[in-house]
VOGU-3710 file (C-alpha; in Angstrom, 3 decimals, decimal comma):
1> xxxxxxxxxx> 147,221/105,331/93,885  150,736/106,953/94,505  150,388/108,134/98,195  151,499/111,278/97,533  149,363/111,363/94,720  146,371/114,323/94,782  144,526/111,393/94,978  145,424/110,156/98,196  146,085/113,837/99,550  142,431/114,154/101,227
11> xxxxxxxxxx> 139,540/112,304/101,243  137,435/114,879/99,581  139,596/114,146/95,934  139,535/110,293/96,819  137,886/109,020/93,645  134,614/107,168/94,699  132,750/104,602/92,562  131,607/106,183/89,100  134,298/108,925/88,937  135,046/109,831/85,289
21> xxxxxxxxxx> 139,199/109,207/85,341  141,262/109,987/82,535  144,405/108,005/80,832  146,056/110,875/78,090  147,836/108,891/75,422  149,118/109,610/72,074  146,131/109,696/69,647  143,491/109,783/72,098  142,273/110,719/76,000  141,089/107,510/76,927
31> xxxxxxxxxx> 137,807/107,436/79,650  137,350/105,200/82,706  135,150/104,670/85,159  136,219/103,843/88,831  134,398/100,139/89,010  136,095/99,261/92,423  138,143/100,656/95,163  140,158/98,497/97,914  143,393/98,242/100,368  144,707/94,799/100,184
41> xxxxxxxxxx> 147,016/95,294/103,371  145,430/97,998/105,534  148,049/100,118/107,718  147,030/100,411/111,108  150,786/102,745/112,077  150,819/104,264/108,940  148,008/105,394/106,657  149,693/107,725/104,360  151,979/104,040/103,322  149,098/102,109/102,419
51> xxxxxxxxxx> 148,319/100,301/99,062  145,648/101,855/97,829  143,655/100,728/94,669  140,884/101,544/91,718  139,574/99,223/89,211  138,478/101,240/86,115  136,790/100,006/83,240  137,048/101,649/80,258  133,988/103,035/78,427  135,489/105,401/75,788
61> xxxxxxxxxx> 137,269/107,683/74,085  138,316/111,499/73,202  139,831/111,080/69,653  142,395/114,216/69,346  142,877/116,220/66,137  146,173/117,413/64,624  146,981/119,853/67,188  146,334/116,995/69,816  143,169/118,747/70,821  140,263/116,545/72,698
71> xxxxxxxxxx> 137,527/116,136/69,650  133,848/114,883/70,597  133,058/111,788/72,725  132,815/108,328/71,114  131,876/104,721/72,957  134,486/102,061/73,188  138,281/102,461/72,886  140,935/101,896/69,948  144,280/102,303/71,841  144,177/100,640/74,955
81> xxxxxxxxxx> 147,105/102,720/77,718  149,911/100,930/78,250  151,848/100,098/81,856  152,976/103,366/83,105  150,954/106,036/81,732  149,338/108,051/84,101  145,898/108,418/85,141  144,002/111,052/86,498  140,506/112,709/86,966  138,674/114,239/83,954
91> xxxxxxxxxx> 138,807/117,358/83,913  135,443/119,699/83,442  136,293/120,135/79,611  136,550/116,812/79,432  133,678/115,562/81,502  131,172/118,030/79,894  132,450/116,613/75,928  132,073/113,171/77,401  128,169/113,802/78,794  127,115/116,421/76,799
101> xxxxxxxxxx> 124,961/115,685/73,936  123,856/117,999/70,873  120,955/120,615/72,550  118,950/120,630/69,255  118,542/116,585/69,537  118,528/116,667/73,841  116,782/117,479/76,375  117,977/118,334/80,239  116,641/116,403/82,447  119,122/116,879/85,247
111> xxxxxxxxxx> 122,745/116,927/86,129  125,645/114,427/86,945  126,526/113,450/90,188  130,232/114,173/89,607  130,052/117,794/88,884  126,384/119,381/89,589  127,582/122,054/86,430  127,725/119,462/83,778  124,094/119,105/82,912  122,635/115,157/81,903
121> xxxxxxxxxx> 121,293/115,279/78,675  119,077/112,490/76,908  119,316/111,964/73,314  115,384/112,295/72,154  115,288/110,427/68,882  117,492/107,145/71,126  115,063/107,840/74,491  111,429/107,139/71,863  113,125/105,558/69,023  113,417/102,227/71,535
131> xxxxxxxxxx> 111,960/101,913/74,210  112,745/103,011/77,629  111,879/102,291/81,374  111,997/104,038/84,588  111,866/101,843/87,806  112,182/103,056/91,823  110,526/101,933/95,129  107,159/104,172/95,686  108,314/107,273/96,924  111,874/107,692/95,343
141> xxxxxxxxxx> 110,505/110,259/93,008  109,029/108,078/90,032  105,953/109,993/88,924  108,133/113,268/89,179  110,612/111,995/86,887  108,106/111,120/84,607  106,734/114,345/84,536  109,724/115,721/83,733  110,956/114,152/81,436  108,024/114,314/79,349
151> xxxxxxxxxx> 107,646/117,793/79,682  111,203/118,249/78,349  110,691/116,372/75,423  106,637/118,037/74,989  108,619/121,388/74,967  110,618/120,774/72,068  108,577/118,841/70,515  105,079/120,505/70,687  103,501/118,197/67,434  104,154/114,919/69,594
161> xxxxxxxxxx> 101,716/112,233/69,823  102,183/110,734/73,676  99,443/108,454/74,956  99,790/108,329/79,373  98,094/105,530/80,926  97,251/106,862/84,617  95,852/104,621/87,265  96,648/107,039/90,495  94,878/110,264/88,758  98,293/112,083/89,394
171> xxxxxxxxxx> 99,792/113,318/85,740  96,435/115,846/84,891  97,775/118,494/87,262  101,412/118,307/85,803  100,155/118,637/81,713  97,476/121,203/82,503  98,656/123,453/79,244  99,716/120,283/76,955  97,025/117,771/77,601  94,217/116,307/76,138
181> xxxxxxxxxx> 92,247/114,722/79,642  90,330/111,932/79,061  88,456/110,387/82,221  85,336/107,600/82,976  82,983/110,869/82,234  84,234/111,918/79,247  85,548/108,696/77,461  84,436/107,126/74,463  85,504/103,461/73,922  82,683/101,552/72,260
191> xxxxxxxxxx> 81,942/98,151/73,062  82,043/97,052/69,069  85,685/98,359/68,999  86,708/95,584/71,656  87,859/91,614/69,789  86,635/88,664/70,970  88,528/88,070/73,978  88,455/91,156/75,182  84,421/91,090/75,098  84,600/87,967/76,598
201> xxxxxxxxxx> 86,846/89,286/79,640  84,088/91,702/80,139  80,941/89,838/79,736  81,820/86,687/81,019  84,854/86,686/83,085  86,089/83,620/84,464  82,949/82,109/85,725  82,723/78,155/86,201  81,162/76,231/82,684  82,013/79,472/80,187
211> xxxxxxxxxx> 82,441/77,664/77,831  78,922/77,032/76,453  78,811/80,585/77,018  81,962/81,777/74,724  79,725/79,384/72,254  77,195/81,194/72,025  78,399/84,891/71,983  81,061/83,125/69,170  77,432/82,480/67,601  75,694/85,690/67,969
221> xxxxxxxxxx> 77,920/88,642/67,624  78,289/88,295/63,565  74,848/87,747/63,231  74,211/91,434/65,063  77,087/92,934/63,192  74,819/91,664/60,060  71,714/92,873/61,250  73,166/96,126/61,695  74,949/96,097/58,406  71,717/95,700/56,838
231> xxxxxxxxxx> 69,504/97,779/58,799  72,388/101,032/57,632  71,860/99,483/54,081  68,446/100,117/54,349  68,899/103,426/55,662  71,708/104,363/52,969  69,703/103,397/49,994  69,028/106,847/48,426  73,079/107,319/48,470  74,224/104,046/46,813
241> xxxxxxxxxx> 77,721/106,412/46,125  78,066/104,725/50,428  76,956/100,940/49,599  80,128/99,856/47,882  82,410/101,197/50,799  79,479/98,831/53,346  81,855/96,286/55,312  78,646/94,310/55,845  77,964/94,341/52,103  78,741/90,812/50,655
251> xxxxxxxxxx> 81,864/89,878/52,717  81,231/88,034/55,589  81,724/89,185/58,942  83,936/87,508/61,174  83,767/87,697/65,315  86,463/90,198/65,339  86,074/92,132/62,609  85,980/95,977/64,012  82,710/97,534/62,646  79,537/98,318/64,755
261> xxxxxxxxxx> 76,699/96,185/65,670  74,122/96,891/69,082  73,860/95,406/72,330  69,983/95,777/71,516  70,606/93,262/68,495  72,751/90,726/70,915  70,078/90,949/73,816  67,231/90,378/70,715  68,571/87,963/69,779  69,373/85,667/73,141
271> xxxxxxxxxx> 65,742/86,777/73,190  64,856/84,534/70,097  66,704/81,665/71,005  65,064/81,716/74,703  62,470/81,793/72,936  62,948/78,471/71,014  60,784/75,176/72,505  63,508/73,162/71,114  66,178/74,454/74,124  64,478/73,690/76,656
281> xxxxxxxxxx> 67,431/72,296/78,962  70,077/74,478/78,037  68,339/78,065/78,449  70,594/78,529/81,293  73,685/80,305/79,621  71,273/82,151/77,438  69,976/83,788/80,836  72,924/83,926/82,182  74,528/86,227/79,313  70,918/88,313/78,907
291> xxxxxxxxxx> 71,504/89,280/82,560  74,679/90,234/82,182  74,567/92,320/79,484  71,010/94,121/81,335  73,700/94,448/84,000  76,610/96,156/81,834  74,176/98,389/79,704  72,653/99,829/83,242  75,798/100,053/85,108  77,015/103,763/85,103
301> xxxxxxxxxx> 80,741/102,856/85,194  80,391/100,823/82,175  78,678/103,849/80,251  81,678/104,731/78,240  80,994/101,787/76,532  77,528/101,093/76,539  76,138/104,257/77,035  75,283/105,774/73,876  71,875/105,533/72,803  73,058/105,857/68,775
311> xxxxxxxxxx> 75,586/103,278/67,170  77,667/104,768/64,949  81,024/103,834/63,022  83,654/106,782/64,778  86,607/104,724/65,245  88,502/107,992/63,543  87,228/110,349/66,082  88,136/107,371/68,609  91,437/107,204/67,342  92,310/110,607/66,522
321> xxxxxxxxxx> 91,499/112,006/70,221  93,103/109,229/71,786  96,136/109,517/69,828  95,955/113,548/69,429  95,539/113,428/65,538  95,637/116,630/64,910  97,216/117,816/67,359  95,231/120,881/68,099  98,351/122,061/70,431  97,554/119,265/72,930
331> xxxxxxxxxx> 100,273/117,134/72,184  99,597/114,804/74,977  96,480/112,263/75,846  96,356/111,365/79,818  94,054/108,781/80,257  92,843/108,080/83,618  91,803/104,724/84,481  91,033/105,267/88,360  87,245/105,165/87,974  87,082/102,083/86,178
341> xxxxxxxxxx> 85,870/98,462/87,370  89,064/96,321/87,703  88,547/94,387/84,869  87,568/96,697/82,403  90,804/98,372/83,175  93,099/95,408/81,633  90,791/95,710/78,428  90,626/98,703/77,784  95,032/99,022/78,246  94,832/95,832/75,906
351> xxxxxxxxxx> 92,541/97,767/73,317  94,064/101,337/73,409  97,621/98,858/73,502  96,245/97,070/70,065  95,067/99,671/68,418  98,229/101,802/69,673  100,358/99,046/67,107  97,709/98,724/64,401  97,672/102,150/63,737  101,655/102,153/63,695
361> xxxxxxxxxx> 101,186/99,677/61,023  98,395/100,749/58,744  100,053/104,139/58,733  103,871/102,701/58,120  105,225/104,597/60,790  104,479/108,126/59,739  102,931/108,791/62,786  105,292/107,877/66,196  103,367/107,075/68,996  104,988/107,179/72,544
371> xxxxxxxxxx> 102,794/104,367/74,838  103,360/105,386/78,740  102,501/102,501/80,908  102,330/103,453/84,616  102,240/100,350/86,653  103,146/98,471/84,110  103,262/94,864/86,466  99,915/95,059/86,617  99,699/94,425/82,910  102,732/92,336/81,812
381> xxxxxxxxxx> 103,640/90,236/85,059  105,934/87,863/85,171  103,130/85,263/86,630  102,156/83,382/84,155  98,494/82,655/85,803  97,801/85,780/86,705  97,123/89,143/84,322  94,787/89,462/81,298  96,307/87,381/77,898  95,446/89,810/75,521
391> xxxxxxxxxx> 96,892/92,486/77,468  100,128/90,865/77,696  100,213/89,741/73,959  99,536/93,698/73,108  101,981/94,924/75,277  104,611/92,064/74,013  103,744/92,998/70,392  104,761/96,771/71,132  108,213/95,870/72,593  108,886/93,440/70,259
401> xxxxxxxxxx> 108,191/94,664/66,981  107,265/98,731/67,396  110,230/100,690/66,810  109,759/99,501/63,375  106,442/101,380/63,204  107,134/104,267/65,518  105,722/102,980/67,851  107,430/103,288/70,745  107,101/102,118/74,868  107,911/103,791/78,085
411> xxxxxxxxxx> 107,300/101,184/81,060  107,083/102,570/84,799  107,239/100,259/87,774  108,314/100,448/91,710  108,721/95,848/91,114  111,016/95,164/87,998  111,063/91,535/89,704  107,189/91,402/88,934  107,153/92,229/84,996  107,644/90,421/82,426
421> xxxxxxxxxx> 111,148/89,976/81,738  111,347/89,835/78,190  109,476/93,562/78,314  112,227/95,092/80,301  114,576/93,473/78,075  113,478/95,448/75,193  113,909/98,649/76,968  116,835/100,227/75,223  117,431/103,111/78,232  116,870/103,040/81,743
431> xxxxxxxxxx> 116,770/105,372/84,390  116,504/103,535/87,688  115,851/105,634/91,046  116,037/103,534/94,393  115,091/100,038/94,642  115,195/98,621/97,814  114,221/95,092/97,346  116,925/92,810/96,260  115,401/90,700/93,869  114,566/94,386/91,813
441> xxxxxxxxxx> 118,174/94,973/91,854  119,020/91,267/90,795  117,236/91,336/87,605  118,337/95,080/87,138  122,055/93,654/86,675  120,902/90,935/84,949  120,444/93,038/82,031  123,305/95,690/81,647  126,522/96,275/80,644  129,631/95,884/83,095
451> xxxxxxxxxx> 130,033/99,427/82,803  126,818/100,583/84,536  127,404/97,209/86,910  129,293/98,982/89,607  126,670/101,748/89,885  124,439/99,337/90,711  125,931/99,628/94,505  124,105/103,058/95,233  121,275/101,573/94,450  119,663/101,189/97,550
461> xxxxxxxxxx> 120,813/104,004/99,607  120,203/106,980/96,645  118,477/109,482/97,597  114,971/110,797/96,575  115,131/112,436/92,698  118,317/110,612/92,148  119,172/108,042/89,414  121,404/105,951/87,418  120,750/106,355/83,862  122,483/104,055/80,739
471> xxxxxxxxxx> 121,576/102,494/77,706  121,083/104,403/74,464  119,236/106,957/75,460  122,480/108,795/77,318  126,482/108,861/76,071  127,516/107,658/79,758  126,195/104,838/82,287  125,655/107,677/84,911  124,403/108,829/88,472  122,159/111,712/88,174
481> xxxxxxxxxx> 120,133/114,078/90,245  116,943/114,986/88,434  115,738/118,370/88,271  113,317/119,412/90,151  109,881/120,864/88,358  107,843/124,280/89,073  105,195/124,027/91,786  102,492/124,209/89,220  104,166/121,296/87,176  103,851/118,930/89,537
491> xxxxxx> 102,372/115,266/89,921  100,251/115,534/92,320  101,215/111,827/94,303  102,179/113,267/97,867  101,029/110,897/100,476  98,141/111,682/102,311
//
């Protein structure tokens, strides 16, 4: 910096790390950002006659038409300035073509740090397209942010499908006019819609010698998916127009295969084979499951999925409230898992999760599905003993391979350090409020561009509702201050 540079004239036009500056050159107005700011050989006489100096890296470009007017914003740079051209800060023009995105395809969520009239924009179709995270300590504003942004995008896009995994009970008071609420008391998840493992994760758990157990349910389950097949054959016999469409009728039914079968069938049967002389000395896991599944069919919070008294094959109603199809103006499902036994809540993430990408699949994308994890370590941590497999795998599948199918994932955590890597790797935009904890930071840097790197420095001492934001979601790597939501809008995740 020139000392008697602007600049340099008082500290409040110092540029600080993040400033926009500007390099005008022939063809184009070429965009930094400050990475870096030092004084080799500070002055203690003379302050005004010290070196000062900014590290930029540049991030883009304003291409200029024929009447070397600034066009729109584009990434990366094809003239590089040369030695002796000179730099200064964007101005507002050129700050609000470099951030501002197209308002038919954005939504506001906020504005930047640098100038609180240039509003930050996200680019919808980039944000759900990919995937995207938002991470911060507890307390930084995290459920807020969610909230808002969702909103944003459920007000321009009122025919959305959005699925909202909430442990805390927090998001129902914040979707009131948009959502479809689904809690314990209300929910309808039947047992016969769960695979194998998942069944197993519920029934059995991981009790010492399970594995004569997993035998036996491996055993028994077809045979009541038959029993039931048949006994609706029976039943359907003055339509046969129904019996060629029967899944039990003449293919045979695998463990997993998703069609309906009682718990009355499974406990009659256990029955039978307690019943057999010839077992005499290995009745014990045959108890052992029969009490269990007494257990699970009495237990209240295990009534939405054992507690109707009529089997029936509704996976579409399942499927369509779950996943709002049709909408019916509710655009948005918020699922609250408080209520739920620990264990059942892993399964039942890992079958809404399963069926979230099957149904991406069957119907080739023509549905998009957003998936919004809240505490998403507790599904996909980075432990590799602890956490439910199938849970995981879902989860994994999503990131991995469901932007093909529209479906896409939107991961919330307070411990990046704690999830599963390769999941936050997939995340395509992040917007990262404070994180305290350095190991959070470490594996925040880890995965972005230099660019965004030097923001990285505010990141423990932001303040609460502010962010950095990159990836592909936003033009800019950016610090922004989130707007703040109406009273009635609002999570409701005060502390007590």
């Amino acid at each position: 910096l020139d000392a008697d540079d602007a600049f340099s004239a008082g500290s409040d036009s110092s540029p600080e790390i993040g400033t926009l500056l500007k390099v005008d050159t022939e063809a184009t107005v070429t965009l930094a950002l400050v990475s870096a700011l030092s004084s080799p050989t500070p002055s203690h006489e003379n302050p005004e006659q010290e070196m000062r100096i900014v590290e930029v890296e540049f991030i883009g470009e304003l291409p200029k038409d024929d009447h070397g007017n600034p066009k729109s914003f584009r990434r990366g740079v094809s003239s590089y300035p040369g030695l002796g051209d000179i730099v200064s800060r964007a101005s507002q023009a050129e700050l609000s073509m470099a951030y501002a995105s197209d308002e038919d395809t954005s939504i506001r969520i906020g504005h930047i740090q640098q100038d609180v009239t240039i509003p930050a924009m996200v680019k919808i179709d980039e944000l759900l397209g990919k995937h995207f995270a938002v991470l911060g300590t507890t307390g930084t504003g995290k459920s807020c942010s969610v909230a808002l942004i969702l909103r944003r995008i459920l007000e321009k896009n009122p025919k959305a499908h959005i699925l909202l995994l909430d442990v805390h009970r927090e998001y129902a008071s914040s979707f009131k006019e948009y959502a479809e609420i689904i809690q314990p008391s209300n929910m309808s998840l039947p047992f016969w819609m769960l695979n194998f493992e998942e069944f197993v994760e519920i029934l059995i758990g991981n009790q010492p010698n399970r594995e004569q157990d997993i035998e036996i349910l491996r055993e028994l389950i077809p045979l009541a998916k038959t029993r039931y097949a048949a006994s609706t054959r029976r039943d359907q016999v003055a339509t046969p127009s129904l019996r060629s469409k029967d899944p039990g009728d003449g293919v045979n039914l695998g463990v997993d295969t998703p069609v309906p079968y009682r718990s009355s069938d499974l406990m009659s049967l256990i029955e039978e084979h307690l019943g057999k002389l010839d077992l005499k000395g290995e009745l014990a896991p045959f108890k052992r499951l029969k009490a269990r599944l007494e257990t699970m069919t009495r237990d209240p919070r295990y009534a939405f999925m054992f507690g109707h008294m009529t089997i029936s094959d509704n996976m579409a109603e399942v499927v369509g409230r779950i996943f709002r199809i049709p909408v019916n103006d509710k655009p948005i499902t918020v699922l609250e898992l408080g209520g739920l036994p620990s264990e059942v809540i892993n399964v039942c993430v890992s079958v809404l999760a399963r069926m979230a990408f099957d149904f991406g699949l069957w119907s080739q994308g023509r549905v998009p599905i957003t998936f919004v994890c809240e505490e998403a370590h507790r599904y996909v941590p980075s432990d590799k003993s602890s956490g439910f497999e199938p849970t995981k795998r879902a989860i994994s599948r999503i990131a991995k391979e469901g932007r093909k199918y529209g479906v896409s994932l939107a991961i919330i955590t307070q411990r990046p350090s704690e999830l599963d890597p390769s999941i936050l790797s997939q995340c395509n935009t992040v917007f990262s409020l404070r994180l305290t904890n350095e190991r959070d930071q470490e594996i925040l840097k880890a995965g972005i561009s230099d660019a965004a790197a030097s923001l990285m420095e505010f990141m423990p001492t932001m303040g609460t509702g502010e962010a950095v934001t990159f990836g592909e979601g936003v033009s800019l790597p950016t610090r922004i201050k989130f707007d703040l939501l109406p009273r009635h809008a609002l999570p409701k995740s005060s502390t007590a």
